[in-house]
C-alpha positions, -999 to +999 in steps of 0.1 A: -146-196-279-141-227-258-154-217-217-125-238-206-097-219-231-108-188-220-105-192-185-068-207-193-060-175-208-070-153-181-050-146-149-065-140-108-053-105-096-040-096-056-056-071-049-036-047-023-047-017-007-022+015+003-020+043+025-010+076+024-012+100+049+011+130+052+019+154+076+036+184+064+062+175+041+065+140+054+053+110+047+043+077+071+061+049+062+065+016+083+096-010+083+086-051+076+101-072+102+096-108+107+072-111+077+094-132+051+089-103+026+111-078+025+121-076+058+145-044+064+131-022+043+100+005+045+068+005+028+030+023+039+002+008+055-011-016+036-027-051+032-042-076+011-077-075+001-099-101+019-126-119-005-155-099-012-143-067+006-146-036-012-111-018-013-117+011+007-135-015+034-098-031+032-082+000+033-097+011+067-094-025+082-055-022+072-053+015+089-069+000+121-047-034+123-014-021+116-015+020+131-046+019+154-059+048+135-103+050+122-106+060+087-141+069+072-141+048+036-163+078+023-128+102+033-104+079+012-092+091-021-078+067-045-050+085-061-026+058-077-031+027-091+003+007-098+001-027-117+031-055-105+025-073-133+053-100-134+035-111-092-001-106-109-003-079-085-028-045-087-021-022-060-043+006-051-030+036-036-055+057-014-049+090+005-066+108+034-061+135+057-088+123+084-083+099+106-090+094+142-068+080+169-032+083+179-009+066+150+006+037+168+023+008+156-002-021+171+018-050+147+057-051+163+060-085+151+053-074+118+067-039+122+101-026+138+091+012+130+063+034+118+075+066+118+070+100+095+101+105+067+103+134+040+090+124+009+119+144-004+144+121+013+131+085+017+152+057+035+177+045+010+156+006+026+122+019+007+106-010-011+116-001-048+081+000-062+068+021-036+097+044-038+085+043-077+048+050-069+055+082-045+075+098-071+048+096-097+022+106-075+044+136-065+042+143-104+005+138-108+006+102-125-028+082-115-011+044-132+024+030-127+033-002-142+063-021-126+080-056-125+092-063-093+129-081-084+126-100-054 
């Protein structure tokens, strides 16, 4: 096959890195605000994957710009991986129960609230997919695949 066809044929990926940490029955979740992307409405720590970083690097980086909190990438567990495929989007979903610090929201102009919600009774403003993914991790699926509305 042509080098130039197949490259055509293939798609780039965006790469995102999650985070889930729980305390009890809850969950920490933290609003968008002033970001152009679903602004309003609650999602968990997360970021985009810079070039060559490894996704747990990404992960921890993410943990420490938007909560203040220091993750050890050797304590993250990846435990969902959800596919947006109509935005070319993989997400990777990792969970820990270590971290060190005092959660704090260090991003207000990104952030109106980080704050712990029952998984049992998410804010009605959850991002859709994420609302998605927490409900099959709660029922042990590891791969979610989802086209996204925005």
């Amino acid at each position: 096959m042509d080098d130039t066809l197949d490259k055509i044929n293939r798609f780039t990926v965006i790469p995102t890195a999650y985070l889930l940490l729980r305390r009890d029955d809850k969950v920490l979740l933290l609003r968008r605000a002033n970001t152009g992307y679903m602004d309003g409405y609650y999602s968990l720590v997360a970021g985009h994957l810079e070039t060559s970083e490894p996704a747990t690097a990404g992960m921890v980086r993410e943990a420490k710009e938007e909560a203040d909190i220091t993750i050890s990438p050797t304590d993250l567990k990846l435990i969902h991986i959800g596919h947006r495929y109509n935005r070319s989007r993989l997400d990777l979903f990792f969970e820990t129960n270590l971290w060190k610090g005092t959660i704090t929201n260090v991003e207000p102009d990104k952030c109106d609230d980080l704050s712990w919600h029952s998984l049992n009774q998410l804010p009605d403003t959850t991002i859709p997919y994420v609302r998605l993914v927490l409900d099959a991790i709660s029922n042990g699926f590891m791969y979610t695949e989802y086209f996204e509305e925005v």
